[in-house]
C-alpha atoms as one frame of an Amber mdcrd trajectory, in Angstrom:
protein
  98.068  -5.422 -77.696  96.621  -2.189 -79.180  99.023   0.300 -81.319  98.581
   3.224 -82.577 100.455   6.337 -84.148 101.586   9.909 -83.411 104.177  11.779
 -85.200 107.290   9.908 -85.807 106.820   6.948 -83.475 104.448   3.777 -83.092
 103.277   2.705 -79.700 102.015  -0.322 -78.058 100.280  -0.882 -75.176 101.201
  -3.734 -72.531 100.154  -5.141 -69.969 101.973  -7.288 -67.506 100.681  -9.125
 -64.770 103.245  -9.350 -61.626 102.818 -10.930 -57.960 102.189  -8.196 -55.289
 104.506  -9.839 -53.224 107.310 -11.346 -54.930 108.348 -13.506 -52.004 105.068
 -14.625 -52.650 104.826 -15.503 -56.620 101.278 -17.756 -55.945  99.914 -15.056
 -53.684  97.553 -11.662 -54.730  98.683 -10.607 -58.514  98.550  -6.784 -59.573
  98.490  -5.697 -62.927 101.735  -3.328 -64.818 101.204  -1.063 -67.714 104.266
  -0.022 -70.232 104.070   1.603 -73.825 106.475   0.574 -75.730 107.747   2.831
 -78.490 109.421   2.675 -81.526 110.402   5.186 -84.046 108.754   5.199 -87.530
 109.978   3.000 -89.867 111.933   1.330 -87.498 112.219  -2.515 -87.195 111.059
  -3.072 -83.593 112.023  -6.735 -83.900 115.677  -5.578 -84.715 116.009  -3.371
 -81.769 117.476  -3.561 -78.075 115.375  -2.904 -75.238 115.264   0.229 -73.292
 112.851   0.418 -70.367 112.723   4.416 -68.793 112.495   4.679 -64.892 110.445
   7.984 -63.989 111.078  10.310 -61.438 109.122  10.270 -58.139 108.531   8.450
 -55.846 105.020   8.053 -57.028 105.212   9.615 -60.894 103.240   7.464 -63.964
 105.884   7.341 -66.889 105.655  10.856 -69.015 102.598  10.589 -71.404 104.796
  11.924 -74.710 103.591  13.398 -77.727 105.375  11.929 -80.593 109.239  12.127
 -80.079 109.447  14.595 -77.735 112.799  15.032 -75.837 115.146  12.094 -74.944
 112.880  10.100 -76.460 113.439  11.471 -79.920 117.024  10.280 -79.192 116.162
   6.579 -77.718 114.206   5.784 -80.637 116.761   6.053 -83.025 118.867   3.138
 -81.062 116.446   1.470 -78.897 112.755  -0.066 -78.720 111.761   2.071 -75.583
 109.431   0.741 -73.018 107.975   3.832 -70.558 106.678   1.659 -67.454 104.222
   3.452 -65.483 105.695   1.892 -61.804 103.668  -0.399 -59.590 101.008   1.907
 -57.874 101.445   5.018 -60.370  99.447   5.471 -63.949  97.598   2.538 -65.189
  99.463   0.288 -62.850  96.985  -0.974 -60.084  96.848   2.980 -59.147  96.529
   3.998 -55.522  95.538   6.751 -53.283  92.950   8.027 -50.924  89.982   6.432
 -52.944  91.687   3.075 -53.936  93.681   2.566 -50.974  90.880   1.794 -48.382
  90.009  -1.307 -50.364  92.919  -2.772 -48.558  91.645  -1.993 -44.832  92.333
   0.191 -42.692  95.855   2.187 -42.381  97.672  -0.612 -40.864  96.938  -2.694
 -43.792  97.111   0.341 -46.014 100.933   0.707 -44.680 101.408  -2.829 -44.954
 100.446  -2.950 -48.825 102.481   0.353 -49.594 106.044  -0.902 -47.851 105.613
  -3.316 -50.680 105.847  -0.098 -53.405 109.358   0.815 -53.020 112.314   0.286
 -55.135 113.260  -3.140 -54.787 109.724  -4.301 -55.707 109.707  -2.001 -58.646
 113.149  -3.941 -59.936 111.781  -7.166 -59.600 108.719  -6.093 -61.861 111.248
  -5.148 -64.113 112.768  -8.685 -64.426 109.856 -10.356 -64.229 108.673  -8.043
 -67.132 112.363  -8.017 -69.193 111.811 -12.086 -68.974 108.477 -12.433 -71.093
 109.398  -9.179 -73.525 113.208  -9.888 -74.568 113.346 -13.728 -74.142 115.643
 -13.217 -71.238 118.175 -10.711 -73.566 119.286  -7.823 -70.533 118.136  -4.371
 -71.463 119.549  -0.728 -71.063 117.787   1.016 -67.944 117.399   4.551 -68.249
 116.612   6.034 -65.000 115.476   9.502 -63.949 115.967  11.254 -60.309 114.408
   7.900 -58.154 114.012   6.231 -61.620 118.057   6.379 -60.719 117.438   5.253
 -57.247 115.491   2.111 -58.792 118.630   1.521 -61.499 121.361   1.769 -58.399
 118.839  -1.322 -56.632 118.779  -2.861 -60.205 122.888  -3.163 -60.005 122.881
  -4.647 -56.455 120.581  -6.999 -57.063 120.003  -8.078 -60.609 122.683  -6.748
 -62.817 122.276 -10.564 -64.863 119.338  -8.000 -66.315 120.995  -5.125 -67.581
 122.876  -4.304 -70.845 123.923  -0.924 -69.616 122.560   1.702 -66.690 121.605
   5.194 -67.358 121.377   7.819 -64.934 120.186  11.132 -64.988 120.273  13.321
 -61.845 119.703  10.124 -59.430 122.592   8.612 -57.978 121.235   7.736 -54.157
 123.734   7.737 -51.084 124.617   3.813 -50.129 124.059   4.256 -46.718 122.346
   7.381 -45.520 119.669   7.814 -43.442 116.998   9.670 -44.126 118.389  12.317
 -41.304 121.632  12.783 -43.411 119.474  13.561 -46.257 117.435  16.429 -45.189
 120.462  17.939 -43.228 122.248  18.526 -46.338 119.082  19.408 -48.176 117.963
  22.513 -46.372 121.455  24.249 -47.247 121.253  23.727 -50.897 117.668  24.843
 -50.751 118.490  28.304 -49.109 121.344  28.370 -51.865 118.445  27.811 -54.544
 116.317  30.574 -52.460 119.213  32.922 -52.229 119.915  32.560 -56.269 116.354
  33.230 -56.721 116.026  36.522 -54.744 119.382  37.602 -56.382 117.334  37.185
 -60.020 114.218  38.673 -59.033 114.315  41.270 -56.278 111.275  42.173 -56.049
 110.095  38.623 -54.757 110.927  39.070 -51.625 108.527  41.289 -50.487 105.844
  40.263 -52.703 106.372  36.597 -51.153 107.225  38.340 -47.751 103.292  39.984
 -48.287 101.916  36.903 -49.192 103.094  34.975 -46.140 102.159  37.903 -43.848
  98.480  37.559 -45.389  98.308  33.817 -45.198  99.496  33.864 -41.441  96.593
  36.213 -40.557  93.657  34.413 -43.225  95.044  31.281 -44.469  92.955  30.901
 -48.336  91.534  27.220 -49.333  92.498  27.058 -52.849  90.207  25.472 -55.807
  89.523  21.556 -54.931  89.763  22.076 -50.625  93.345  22.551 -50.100  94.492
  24.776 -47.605  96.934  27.617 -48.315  98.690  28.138 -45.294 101.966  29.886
 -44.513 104.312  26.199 -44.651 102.100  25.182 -47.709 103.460  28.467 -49.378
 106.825  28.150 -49.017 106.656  24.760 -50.248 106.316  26.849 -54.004 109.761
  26.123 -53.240 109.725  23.027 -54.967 109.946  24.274 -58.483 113.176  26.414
 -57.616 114.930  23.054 -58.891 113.844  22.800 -62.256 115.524  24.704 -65.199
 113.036  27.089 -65.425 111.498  27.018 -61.874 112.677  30.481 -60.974 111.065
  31.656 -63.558 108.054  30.284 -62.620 108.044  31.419 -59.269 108.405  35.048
 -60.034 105.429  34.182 -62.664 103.409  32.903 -59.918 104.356  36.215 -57.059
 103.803  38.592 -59.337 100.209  39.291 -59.632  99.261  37.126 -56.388  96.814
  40.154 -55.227  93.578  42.048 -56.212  91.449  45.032 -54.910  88.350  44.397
 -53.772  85.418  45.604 -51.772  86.781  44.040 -48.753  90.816  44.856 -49.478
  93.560  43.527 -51.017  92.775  39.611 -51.875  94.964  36.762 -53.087  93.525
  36.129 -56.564  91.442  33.118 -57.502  93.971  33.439 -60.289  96.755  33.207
 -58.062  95.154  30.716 -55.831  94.186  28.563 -59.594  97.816  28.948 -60.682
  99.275  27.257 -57.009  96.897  24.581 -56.869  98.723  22.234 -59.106 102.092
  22.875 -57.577 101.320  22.281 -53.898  98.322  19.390 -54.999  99.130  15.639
 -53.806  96.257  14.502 -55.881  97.904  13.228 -59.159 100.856  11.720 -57.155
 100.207  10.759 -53.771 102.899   8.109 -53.277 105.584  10.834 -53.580 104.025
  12.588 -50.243 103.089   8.560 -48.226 106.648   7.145 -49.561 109.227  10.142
 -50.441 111.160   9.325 -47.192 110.487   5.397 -47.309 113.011   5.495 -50.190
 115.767   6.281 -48.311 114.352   3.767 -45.257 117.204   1.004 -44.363 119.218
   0.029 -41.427 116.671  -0.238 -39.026 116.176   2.841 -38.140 112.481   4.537
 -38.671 112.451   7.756 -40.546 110.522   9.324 -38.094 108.967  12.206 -40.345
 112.788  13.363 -40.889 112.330  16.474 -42.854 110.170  17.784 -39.747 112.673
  17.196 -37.076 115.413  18.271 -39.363 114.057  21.735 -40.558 113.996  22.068
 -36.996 117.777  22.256 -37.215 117.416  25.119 -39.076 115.530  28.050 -37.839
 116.065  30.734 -40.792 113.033  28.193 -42.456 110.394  29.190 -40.225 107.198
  31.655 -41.483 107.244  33.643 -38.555 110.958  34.998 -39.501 109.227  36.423
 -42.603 105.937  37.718 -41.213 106.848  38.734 -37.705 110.656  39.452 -38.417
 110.677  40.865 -41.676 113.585  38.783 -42.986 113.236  37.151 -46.278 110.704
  34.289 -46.418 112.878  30.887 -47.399 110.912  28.726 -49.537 111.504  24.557
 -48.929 111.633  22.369 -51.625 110.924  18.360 -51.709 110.321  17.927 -48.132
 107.235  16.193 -47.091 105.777  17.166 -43.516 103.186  16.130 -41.284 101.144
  19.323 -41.846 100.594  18.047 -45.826  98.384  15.372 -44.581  96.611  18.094
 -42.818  96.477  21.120 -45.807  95.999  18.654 -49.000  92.592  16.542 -49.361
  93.803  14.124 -51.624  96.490  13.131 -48.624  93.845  13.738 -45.403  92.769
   9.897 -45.498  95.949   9.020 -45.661  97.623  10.423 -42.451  97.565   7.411
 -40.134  98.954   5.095 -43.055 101.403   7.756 -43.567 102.159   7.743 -39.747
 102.673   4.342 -39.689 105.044   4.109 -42.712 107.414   7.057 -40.776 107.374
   4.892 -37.269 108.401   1.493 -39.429 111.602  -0.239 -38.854 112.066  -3.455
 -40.553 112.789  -1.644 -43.920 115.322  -4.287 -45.667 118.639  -2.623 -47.537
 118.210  -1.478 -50.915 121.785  -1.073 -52.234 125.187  -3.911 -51.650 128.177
  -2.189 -51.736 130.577  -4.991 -52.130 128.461  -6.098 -55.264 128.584  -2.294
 -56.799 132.097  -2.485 -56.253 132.228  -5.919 -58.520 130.120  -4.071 -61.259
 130.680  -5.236 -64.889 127.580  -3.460 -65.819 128.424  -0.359 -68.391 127.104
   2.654 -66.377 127.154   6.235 -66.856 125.358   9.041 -64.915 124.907  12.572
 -65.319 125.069  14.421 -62.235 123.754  18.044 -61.835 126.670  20.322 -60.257
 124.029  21.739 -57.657 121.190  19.735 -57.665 118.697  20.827 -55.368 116.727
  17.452 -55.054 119.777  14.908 -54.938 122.753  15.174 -53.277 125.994  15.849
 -55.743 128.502  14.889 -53.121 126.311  11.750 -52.169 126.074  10.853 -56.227
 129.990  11.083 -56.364 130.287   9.017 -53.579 128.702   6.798 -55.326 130.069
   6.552 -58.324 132.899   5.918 -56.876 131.822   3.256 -55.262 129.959   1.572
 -58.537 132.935  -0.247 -60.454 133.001   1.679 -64.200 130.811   4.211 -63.505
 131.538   7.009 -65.656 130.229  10.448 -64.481 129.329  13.575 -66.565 129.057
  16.280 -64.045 127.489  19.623 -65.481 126.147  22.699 -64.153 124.089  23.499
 -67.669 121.406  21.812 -66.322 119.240  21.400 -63.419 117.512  17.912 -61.627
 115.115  17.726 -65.259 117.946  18.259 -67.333 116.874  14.762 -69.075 113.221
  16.405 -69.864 114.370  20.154 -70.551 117.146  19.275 -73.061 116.992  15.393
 -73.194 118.086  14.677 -76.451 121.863  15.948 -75.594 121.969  14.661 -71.920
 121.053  11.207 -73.257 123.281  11.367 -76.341 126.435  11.941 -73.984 125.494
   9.115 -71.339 125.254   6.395 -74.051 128.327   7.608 -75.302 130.233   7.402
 -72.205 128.589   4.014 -71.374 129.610   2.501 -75.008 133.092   4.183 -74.237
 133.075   2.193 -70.591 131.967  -0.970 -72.902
C-alpha cells in the first residue's frame, strides 16, 4: 500500500479484489480501488471507519485536494475510505473501449446488470470484512451513493455503525415511470426560477435552439449539438450554482463571421464537458437500471414520459416562440446517437431498457425493523431526487431522522459540506 501527503491529510491507496458475481464467489474476480484518508496527526489505528458513496450512477469517488469540503469534517472523527464503485475510477473501469472485451452487447448487458446497487453493497462488506476486522462502519452516501446506503439497510445493516444521507433517499417501490412523471414538473420549476433570474436567457437560448434546429454544430471530440442535446444544459440547473452557470454559458454563445452569426468554438468548448458521456458512461447505460424492480422493464422511461409533457419539445421554442424548457437528468435514446463515447454502446443500452428480471433492491418490512442510526438531509426542492419520495421514505426507515433544508441544492454535501455533514452526525448520534 502506497501513501502519500497533501495538505492536512495522509492517504493510502487500496486495492481490493471482489468476485464479479457474488452469487458466484469462485467465479471471474474484478479488482476495487479506495483511498483511505486520514487527517494529519491523526492515529488512523484509533479511528472508526467511514467509507463515502459517490453520486452517479457511474461517478469515480471525488479526487480531493487536501481536506477539501466534508472531508475536512470526516477527518476529524473518522478514517475515511473514498471507494471509487465497481466499474467507475480505478475500479475495473468500463465503457465503449473496455466494454467490448466482454462480447458483444448481449454479453455487454449481461456484465453491466451486475453494476448496480446491490452489487456495489456487497463489495462494501466484502471490503469492510478484511479492513475493520468485521467492526461495522458509518456509510456516508451521496445522491445514488444514498440509493446504495438505503440497499445497505435492507440487506446488510449487521455492517453499518450509522447511515448518512445526503440528497438520496430513493422511493421503495417506484417504477421508473413514476420517477420521470414527477421529474419533468420540478424541472420546469427549476427552468421557470432560472428565466425569472436571468431574463435575458430566454431568447438567447430561444436563438440558440432556433440555430441548432436549422445547422446542428459537432462540438470538440465528435459530439453532436443538436436541439434535445441543448436543452439537456439543463442538467446543471440543480446544482447550487448551476444557474449561474447557465447564464455563463448563453451569454456569449455567438460570433460574427464571414459567413454570419456562428456558435463559438468557445461556446461549443465550454458545452462539451456538460453534455459529454465520456468520463461517466454508466450514468447514461444504467441511470434508469437503478430504479429497475418489480418486473417491469424500464422501457427508455424518460422518452415515453417527456412525451407526457409537450411544453418540453424544441419545436415549441423554435417554431412557436415560447420559451425553450431545458431537461435535466434524463437519459434518452437520441444520447446514444449525439455522444461518441455512448455510440458503441446503444444496443447494450437497448437491451438493459427491454430487461425484466431486475431483482428488488430495497425490503420494506426490514427498513421498518431498522436499529441502524440514520439521518438524511433532504433538499426542499431537489431537482434530481424526489423530496416527497425521500419523506416517504424516511418514514418508512425506523429512526430515520430527517433535516429538510432549502439552503442547499442536490450538491449541498460538496458546495458547503463541512456544515451539512456536521448536522447529520449530530442527528444520527442524537438517534443513538
Amino acid at each position: 500500500m502506497a501513501s502519500y501527503r497533501q495538505p492536512g491529510v495522509v492517504l493510502t491507496d487500496h486495492r481490493f479484489t471482489v468476485p464479479l458475481d457474488h452469487d458466484e464467489p469462485a467465479g471471474e474476480q474484478i479488482e476495487l480501488y479506495a483511498r483511505e484518508v486520514t487527517g494529519t496527526g491523526r492515529d488512523a489505528d484509533q479511528l472508526p471507519w467511514l467509507v463515502y458513496l459517490e453520486g452517479g450512477p457511474g461517478s469515480a469517488a471525488r479526487r480531493f485536494t487536501g481536506a477539501q469540503a466534508w472531508l475536512a469534517r470526516a477527518v476529524r472523527d473518522f478514517r475515511v475510505l473514498l471507494l471509487d464503485q465497481r466499474g467507475t475510477g480505478r475500479s475495473t473501469p468500463l465503457n465503449r473501449q473496455t466494454l467490448p472485451l466482454r462480447g458483444g452487447p448481449a454479453e455487454q448487458a449481461a456484465h453491466l446488470a451486475l453494476f448496480r446497487a446491490d452489487a456495489i453493497v456487497r463489495d462494501c462488506e466484502a471490503v469492510r470484512r478484511r479492513l475493520t476486522g468485521g467492526a461495522p462502519w458509518t456509510v456516508l452516501g451521496q445522491s445514488f451513493g444514498g440509493f446504495c446506503a438505503t440497499h445497505y439497510l435492507s440487506t446488510a445493516p449487521e455492517g453499518l455503525s450509522t447511515v448518512l444521507i445526503t440528497g438520496g433517499l430513493p422511493s421503495l417501490d417506484a417504477h421508473a415511470d413514476d420517477v420521470y412523471r414527477a421529474a419533468y414538473p420540478r424541472i420546469r420549476r427549476k427552468v421557470e426560477a432560472h428565466y425569472a433570474r436571468y431574463p435575458q436567457d430566454v431568447e438567447r437560448a430561444r436563438r440558440i435552439v432556433t440555430h441548432l434546429a436549422e445547422r446542428p454544430a459537432t462540438l470538440p471530440g465528435g459530439h453532436t449539438l443538436t436541439p434535445e442535446a441543448f436543452q439537456s444544459l439543463g442538467i446543471v440547473l440543480g446544482g447550487g450554482d448551476g444557474s449561474h452557470q447557465l447564464h455563463y454559458l448563453l451569454e456569449n454563445a455567438f460570433v460574427p463571421t464571414a459567413a454570419g452569426h456562428e456558435l463559438s468554438d468557445a461556446f461549443l468548448e465550454a458545452v462539451r464537458p456538460v453534455l459529454s458521456f465520456a468520463a461517466r458512461p454508466l450514468y447514461a447505460v444504467l441511470h434508469e437500471a437503478i430504479y429497475a424492480q418489480g418486473g417491469r422493464p424500464t422501457g427508455w422511461a424518460a422518452e415515453r414520459v417527456r412525451a407526457e409533457f409537450p411544453e418540453f419539445d424544441a419545436a415549441r421554442a423554435y417554431d412557436g416562440g415560447e420559451p425553450l424548457l431545458f431537461t435535466g437528468e434524463t437519459v434518452h435514446p437520441w444520447h446514444f446517437e449525439t455522444d461518441p463515447a455512448l455510440r458503441p454502446l446503444r444496443e447494450c443500452a437497448e437491451l438493459l431498457a427491454a430487461r425484466t428480471d431486475w431483482p428488488a433492491l430495497y425490503d420494506p418490512r426490514r427498513l421498518a425493523a431498522n436499529e441502524v442510526p440514520v439521518a438524511a438531509a433532504v433538499y426542499h426542492d431537489d431537482m434530481y431526487v424526489d423530496t416527497a419520495d425521500s419523506l416517504r421514505t424516511a418514514r418508512a426507515v425506523r429512526g430515520l431522522r430527517t433535516w429538510v433544508t432549502d439552503e442547499y441544492e442536490h450538491d449541498g454535501v460538496r458546495a458547503s459540506g463541512t456544515r451539512v455533514l456536521d448536522r447529520l452526525i449530530s442527528l444520527a448520534r442524537d438517534e443513538a
